[in-house]
DSSP file (Angstrom, degrees, kcal/mol; ACC not computed):
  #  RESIDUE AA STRUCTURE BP1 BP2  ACC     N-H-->O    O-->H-N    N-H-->O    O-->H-N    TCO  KAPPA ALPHA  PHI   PSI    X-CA   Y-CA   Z-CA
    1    1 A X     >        0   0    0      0, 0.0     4,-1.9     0, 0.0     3,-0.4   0.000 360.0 360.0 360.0 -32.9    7.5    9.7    0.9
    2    2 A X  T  4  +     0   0    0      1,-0.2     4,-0.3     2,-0.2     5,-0.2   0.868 360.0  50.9 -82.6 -17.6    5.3    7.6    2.9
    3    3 A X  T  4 S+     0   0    0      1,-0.2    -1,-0.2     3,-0.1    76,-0.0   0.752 109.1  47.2 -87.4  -2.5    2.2    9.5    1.8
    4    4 A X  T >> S+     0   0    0     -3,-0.4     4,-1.9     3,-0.1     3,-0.6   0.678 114.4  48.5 -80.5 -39.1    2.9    9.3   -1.8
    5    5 A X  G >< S+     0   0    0     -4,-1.9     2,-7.8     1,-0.2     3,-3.0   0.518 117.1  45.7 -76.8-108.5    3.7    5.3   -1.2
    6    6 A X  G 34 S+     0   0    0      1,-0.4    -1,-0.2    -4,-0.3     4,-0.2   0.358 118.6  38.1 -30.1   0.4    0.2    4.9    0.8
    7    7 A X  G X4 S+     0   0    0     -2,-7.8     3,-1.2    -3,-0.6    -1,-0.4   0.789  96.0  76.1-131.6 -18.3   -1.8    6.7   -1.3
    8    8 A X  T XX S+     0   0    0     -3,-3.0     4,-1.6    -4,-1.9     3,-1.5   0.768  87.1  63.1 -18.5 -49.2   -0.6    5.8   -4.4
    9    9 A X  H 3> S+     0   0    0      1,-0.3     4,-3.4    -4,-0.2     5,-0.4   0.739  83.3  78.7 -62.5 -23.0   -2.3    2.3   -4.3
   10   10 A X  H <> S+     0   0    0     -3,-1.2     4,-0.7    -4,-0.2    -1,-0.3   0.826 109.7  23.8 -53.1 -51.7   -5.6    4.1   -4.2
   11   11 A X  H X> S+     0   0    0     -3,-1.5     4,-0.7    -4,-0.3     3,-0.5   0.992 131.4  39.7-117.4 -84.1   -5.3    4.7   -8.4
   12   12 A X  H 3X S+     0   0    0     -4,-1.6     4,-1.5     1,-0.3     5,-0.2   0.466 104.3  59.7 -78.8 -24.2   -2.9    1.7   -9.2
   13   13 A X  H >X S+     0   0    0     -4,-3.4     4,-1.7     2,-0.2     3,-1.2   0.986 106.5  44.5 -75.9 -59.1   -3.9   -0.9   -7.3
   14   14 A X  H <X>S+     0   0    0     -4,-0.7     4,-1.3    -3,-0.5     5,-1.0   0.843 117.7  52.1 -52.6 -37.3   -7.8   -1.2   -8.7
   15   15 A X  H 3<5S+     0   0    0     -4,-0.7    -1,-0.3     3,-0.2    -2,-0.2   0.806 113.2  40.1 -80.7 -12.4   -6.2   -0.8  -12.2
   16   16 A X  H <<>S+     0   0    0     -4,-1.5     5,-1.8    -3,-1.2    -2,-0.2   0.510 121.8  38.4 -93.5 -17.3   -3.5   -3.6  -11.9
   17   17 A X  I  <>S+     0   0    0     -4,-1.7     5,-0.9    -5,-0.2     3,-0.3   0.847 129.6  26.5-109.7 -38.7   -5.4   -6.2  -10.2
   18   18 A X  I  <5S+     0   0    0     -4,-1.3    -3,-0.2    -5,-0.4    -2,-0.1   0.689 132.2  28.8 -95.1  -7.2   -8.9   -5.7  -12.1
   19   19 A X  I   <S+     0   0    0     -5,-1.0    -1,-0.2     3,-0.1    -3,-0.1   0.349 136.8  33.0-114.4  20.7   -8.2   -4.3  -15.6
   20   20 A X  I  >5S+     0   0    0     -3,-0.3     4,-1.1    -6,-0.2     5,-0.3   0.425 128.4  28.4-127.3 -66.9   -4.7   -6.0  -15.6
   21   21 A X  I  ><S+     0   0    0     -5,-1.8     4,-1.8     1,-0.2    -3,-0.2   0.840 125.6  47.0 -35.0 -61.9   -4.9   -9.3  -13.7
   22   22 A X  H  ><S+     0   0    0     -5,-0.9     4,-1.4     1,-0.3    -1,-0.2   0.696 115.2  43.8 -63.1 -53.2   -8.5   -9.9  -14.4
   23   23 A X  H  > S+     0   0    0      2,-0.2     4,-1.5     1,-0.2    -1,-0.3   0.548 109.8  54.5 -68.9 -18.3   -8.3   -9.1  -18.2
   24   24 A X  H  X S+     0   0    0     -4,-1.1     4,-2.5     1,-0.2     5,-0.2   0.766 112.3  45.6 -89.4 -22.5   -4.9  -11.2  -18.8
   25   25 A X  H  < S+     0   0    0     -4,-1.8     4,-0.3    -5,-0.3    -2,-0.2   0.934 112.1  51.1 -77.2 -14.7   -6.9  -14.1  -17.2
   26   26 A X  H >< S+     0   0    0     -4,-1.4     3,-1.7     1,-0.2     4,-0.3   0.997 114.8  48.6 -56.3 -48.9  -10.5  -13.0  -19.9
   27   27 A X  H >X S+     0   0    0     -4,-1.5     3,-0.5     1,-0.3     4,-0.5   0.727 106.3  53.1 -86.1 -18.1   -7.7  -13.2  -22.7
   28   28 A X  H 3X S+     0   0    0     -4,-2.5     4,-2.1     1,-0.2    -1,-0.3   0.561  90.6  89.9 -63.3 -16.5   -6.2  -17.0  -21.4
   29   29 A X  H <4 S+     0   0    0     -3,-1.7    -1,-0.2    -4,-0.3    -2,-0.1   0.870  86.8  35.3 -66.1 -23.9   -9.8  -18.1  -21.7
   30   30 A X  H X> S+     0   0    0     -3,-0.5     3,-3.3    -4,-0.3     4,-3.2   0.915 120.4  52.2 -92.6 -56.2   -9.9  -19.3  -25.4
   31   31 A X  H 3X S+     0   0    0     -4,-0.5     4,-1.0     1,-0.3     5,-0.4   0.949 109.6  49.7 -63.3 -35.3   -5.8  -20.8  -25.2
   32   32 A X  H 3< S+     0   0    0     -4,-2.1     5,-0.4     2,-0.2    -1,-0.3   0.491 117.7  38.7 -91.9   9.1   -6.6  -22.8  -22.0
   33   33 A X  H <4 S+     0   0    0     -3,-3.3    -2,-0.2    -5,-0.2    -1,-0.2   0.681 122.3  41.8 -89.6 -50.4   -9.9  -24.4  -23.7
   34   34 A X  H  < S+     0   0    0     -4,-3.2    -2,-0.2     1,-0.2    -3,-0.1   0.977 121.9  39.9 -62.2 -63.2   -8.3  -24.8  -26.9
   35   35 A X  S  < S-     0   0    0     -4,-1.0    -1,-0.2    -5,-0.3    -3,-0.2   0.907  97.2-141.6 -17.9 -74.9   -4.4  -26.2  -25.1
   36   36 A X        -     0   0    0     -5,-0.4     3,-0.4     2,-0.1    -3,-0.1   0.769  27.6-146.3  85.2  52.7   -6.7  -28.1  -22.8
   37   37 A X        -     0   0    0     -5,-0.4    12,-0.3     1,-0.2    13,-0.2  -0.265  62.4  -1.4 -75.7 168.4   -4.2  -27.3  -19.7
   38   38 A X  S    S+     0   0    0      1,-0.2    11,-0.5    10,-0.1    -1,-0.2   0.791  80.7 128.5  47.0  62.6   -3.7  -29.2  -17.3
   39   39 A X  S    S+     0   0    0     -3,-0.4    -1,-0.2     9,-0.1    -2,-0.1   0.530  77.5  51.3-128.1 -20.5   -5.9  -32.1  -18.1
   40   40 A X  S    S+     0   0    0      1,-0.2     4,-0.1     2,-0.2     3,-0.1   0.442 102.0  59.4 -59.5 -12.1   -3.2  -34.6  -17.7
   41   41 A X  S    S+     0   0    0      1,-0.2    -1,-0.2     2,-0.1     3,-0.1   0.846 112.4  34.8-102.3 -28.8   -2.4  -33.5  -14.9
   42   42 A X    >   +     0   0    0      1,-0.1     3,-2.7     3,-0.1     5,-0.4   0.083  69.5 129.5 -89.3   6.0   -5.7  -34.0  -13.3
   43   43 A X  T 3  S+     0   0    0      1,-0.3    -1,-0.1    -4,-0.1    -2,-0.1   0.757  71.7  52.6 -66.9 -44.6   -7.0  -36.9  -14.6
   44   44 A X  T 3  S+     0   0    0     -4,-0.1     2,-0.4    -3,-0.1    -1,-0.3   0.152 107.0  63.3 -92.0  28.0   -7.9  -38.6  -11.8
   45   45 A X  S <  S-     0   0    0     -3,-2.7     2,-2.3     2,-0.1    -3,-0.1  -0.992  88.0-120.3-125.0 141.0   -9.9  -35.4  -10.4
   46   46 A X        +     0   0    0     -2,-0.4     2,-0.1     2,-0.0    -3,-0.1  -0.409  64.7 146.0 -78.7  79.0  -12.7  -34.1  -12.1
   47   47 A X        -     0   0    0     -2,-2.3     2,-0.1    -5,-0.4    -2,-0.1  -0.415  27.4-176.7-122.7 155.9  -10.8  -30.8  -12.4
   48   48 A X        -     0   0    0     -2,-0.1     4,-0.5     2,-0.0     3,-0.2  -0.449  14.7-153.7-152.3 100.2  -11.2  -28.7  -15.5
   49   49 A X  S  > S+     0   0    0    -11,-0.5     4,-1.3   -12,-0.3     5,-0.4   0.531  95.5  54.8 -55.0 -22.6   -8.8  -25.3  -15.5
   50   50 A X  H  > S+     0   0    0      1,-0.2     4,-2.0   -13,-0.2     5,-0.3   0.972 111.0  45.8 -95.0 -49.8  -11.0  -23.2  -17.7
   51   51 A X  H  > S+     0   0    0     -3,-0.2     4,-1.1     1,-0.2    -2,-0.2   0.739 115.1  48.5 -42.0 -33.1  -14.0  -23.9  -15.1
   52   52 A X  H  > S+     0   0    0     -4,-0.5     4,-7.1     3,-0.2     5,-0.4   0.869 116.2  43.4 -66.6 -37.2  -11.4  -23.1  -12.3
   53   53 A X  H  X S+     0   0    0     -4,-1.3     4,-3.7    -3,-0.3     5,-0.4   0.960 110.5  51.7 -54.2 -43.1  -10.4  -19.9  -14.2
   54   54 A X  H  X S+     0   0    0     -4,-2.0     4,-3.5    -5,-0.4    -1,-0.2   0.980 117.4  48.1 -70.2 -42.7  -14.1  -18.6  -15.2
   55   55 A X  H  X S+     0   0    0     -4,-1.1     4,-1.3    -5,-0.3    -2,-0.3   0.939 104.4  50.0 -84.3 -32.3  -14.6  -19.1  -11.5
   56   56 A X  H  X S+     0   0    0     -4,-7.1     4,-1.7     2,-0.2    -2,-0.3   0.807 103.7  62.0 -27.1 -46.5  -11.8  -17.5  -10.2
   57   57 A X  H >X S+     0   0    0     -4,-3.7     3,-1.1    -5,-0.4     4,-0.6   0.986 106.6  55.3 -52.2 -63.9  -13.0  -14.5  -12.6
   58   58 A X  H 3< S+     0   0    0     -4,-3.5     3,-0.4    -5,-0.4     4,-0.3   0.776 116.1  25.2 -29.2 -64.4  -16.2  -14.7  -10.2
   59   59 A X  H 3X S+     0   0    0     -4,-1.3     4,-1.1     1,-0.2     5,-0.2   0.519 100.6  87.2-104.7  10.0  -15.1  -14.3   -6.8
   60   60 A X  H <X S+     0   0    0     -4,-1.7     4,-1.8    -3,-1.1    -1,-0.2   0.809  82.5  56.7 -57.6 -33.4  -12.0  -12.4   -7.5
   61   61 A X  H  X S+     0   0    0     -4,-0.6     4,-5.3    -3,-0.4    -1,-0.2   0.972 112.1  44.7 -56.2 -63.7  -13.5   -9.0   -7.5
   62   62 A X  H >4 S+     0   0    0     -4,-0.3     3,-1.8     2,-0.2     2,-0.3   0.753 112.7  53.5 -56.4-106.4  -14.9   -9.9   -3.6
   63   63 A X  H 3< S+     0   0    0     -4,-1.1    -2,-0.2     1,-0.3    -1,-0.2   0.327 109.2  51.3 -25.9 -42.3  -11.1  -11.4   -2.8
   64   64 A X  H >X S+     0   0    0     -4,-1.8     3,-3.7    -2,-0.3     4,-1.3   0.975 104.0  53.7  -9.8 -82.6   -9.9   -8.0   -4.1
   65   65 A X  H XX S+     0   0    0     -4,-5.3     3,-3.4    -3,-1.8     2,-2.3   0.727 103.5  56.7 -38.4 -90.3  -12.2   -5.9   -1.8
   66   66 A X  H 34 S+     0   0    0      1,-0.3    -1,-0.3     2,-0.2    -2,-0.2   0.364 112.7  42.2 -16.9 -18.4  -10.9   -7.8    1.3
   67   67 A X  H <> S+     0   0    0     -3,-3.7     4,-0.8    -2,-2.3     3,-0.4   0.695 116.0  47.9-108.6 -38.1   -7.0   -6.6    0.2
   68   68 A X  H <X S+     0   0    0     -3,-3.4     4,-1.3    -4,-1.3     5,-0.2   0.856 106.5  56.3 -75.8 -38.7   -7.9   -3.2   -0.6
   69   69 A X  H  < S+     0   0    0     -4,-1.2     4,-0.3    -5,-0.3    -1,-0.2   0.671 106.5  51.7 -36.6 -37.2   -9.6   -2.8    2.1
   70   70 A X  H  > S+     0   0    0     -3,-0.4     4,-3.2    -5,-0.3    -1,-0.2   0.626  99.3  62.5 -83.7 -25.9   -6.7   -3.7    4.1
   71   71 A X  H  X S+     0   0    0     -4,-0.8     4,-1.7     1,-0.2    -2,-0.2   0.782  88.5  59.8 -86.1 -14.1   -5.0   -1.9    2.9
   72   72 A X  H  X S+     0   0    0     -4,-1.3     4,-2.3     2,-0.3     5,-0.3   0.666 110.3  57.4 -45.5 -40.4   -6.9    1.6    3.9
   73   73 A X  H  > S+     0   0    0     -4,-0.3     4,-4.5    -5,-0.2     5,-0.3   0.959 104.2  48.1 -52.8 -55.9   -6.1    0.2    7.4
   74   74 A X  H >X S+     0   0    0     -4,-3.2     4,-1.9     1,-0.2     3,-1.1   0.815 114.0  40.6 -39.8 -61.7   -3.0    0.1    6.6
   75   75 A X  H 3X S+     0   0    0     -4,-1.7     4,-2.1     2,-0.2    -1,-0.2   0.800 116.9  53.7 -42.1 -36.4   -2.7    3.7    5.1
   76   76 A X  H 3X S+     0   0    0     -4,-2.3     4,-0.7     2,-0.1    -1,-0.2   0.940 115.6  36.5 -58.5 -42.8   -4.9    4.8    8.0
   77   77 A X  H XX S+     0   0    0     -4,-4.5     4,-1.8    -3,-1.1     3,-1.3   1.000 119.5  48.5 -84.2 -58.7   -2.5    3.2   10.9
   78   78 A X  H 3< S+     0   0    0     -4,-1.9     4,-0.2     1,-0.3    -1,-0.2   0.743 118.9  37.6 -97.6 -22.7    0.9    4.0    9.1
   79   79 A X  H 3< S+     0   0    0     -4,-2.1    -1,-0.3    -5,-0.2     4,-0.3   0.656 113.9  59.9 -92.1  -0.1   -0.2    8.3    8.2
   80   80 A X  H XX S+     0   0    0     -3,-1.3     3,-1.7    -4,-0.7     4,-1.4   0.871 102.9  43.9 -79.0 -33.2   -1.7    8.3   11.5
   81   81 A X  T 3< S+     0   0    0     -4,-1.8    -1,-0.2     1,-0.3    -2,-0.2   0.795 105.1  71.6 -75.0  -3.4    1.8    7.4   13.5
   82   82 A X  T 34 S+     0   0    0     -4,-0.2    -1,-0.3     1,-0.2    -2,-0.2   0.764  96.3  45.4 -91.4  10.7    3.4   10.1   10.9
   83   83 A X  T <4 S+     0   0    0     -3,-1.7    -1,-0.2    -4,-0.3    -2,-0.1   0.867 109.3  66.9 -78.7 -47.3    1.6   13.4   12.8
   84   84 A X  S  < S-     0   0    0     -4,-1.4     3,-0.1     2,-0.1    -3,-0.0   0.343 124.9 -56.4 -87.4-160.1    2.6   12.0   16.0
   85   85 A X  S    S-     0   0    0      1,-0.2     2,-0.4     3,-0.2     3,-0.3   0.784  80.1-116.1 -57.6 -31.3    6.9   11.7   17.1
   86   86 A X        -     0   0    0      1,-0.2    -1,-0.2    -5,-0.1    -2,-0.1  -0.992  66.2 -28.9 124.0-138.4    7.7    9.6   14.0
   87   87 A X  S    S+     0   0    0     -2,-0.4    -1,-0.2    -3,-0.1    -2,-0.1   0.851 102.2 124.6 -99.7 -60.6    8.9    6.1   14.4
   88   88 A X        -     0   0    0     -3,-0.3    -3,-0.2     1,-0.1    -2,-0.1   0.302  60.6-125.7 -55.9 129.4   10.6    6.8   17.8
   89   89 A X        -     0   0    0     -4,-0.1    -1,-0.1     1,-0.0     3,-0.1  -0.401  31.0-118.8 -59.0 124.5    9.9    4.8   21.1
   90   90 A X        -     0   0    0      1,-0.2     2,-0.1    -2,-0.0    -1,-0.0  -0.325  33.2-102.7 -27.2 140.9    8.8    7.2   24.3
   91   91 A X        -     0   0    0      1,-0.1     2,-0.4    -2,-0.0    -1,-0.2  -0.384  42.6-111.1 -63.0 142.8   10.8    7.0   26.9
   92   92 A X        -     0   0    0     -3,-0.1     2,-0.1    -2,-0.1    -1,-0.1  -0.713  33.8-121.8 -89.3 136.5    8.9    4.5   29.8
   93   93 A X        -     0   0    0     -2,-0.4     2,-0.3     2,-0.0    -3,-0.0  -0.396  25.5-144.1 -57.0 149.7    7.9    6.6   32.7
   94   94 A X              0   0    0     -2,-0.1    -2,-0.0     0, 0.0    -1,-0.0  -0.917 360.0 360.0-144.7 114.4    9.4    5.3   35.9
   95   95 A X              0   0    0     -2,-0.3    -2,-0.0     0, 0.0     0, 0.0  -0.174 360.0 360.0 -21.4 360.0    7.6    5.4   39.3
């Protein structure tokens, strides 16, 4: 089970955070000009949500890597311990 969960992510994870995430925030781009969110809400910053958004589109791909990335440790460290005893603590050696 745990190599089906860990390896899974490989194929679902790139399509759910860049063709799902990434694309629901392309298709918000025309309703949050037009809406005009959040511009009460900011008024005394010079804040504009579709500028935050369009830039979020930018460095999201790079903030991605960094999580998928981690997450091959993870997959690395969690099938590595499953070769070895399993889960289960050694006994400590005593002198």
């Amino acid at each position: 089970m745990n190599l089906c969960r860990y390896t899974a992510f490989i194929i679902l994870y790139p399509i759910g955070a860049l063709y799902g995430e990434m694309f629901a925030m392309y298709l918000s781009l025309d309703s949050i000009k037009k809406k005009d969110l959040y511009a009460n809400s900011f008024k005394w910053l010079p804040f504009d949500y579709h500028s935050f958004v369009v830039g979020l589109m930018l460095v999201y791909p790079f903030l991605w890597l960094v999580l998928y990335l981690h997450m091959f440790r993870q997959r690395k460290s969690k099938l590595s311990k499953r070769g070895s005893s399993g889960n289960r603590r050694k006994p400590k050696r005593v002198d």
